[in-house]
C-alpha distance (Angstrom), angle and dihedral (degrees) to the residues before:
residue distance angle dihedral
X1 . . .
X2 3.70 . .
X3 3.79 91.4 .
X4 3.75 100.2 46.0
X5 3.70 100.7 99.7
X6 3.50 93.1 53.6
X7 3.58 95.2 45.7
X8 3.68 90.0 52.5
X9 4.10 92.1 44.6
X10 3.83 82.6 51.7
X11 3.21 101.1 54.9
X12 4.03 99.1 33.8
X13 4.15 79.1 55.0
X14 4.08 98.9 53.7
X15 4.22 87.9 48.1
X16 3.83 102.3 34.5
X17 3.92 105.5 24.1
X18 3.62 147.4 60.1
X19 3.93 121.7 -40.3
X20 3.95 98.9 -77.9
X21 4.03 135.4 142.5
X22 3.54 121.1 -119.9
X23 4.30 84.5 -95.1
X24 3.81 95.1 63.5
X25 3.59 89.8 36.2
X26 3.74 100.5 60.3
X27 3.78 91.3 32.9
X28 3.66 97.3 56.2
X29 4.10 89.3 39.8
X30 4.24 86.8 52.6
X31 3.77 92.5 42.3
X32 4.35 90.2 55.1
X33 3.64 90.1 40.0
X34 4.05 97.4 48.2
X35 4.01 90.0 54.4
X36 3.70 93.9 44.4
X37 4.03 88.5 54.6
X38 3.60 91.6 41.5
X39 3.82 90.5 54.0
X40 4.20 91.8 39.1
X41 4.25 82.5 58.8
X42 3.60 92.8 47.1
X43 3.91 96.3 42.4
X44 3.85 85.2 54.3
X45 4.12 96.5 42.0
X46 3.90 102.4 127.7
X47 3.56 105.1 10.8
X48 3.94 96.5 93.5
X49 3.89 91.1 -116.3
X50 3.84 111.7 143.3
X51 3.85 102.0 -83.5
X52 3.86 128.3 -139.1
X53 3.75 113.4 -84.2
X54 3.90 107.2 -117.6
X55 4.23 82.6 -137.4
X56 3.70 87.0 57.7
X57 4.17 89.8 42.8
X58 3.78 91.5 49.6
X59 3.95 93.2 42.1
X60 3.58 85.3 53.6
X61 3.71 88.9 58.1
X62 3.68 104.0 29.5
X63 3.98 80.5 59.4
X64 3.69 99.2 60.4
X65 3.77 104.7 -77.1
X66 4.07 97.9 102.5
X67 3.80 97.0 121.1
X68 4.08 85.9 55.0
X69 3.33 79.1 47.2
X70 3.61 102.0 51.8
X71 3.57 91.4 38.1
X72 3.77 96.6 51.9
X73 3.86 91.7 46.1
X74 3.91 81.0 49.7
X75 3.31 104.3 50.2
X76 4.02 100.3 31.2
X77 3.76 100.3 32.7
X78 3.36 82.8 -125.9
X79 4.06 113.5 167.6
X80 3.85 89.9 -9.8
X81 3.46 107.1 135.5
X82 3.93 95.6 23.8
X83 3.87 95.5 115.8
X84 3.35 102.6 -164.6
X85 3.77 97.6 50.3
X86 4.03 85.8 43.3
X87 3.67 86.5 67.5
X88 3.37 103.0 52.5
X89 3.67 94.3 44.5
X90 3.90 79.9 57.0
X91 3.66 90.8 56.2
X92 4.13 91.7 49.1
X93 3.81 85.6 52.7
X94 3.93 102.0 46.6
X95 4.00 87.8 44.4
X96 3.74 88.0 49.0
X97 3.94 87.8 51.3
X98 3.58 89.8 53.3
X99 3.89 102.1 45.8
X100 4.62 82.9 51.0
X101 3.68 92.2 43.3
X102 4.28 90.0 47.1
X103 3.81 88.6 41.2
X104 3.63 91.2 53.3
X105 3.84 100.7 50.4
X106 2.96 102.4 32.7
X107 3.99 123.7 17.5
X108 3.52 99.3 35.2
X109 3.56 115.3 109.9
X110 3.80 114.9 -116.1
């Protein structure tokens, strides 16, 4: 359920929007969806509202939404001094890294 909106933002994007593959589709529909929910948790910080679950936060990211995720972190200082959700967001990042860097030398076609 969590991943609905983006689907549907992915898919509205690859029929209605600019010339993109299904990749840049569901990456930029993740990436506006991950900053929205990281602003939604910090817009209802302290009012005893049902939170965000970090596992849904990190999902988000670990999915393809880290720059909404660095972004909303960024701009709402959202989860920025939580340590141990700082290092598992650094783990999402430096396996990210890795899966680009393989994909580039070696699975990208040539």
């Amino acid at each position: 359920m969590t991943f609905m909106p983006a689907v549907a933002g992915a898919l509205l994007l690859r029929r209605y929007g600019p010339a993109l593959d299904w990749m840049q589709s569901w990456l930029a529909a993740v990436t506006v969806i991950t900053f929205l929910t990281y602003g939604y948790d910090k817009l209802i910080a302290g009012t005893g509202a049902t939170r965000v679950p970090e596992r849904i936060l990190l999902a988000l990211a670990f999915t393809g939404g880290t720059v909404g995720a660095l972004l909303g972190m960024r701009l709402f200082h959202q989860k920025t001094n939580k340590e141990s959700f700082l290092e598992r967001f650094g783990l999402i990042v430096a396996l990210q890294a890795v899966a680009i860097a393989g994909w580039y030398l070696f699975l990208r076609p040539r």
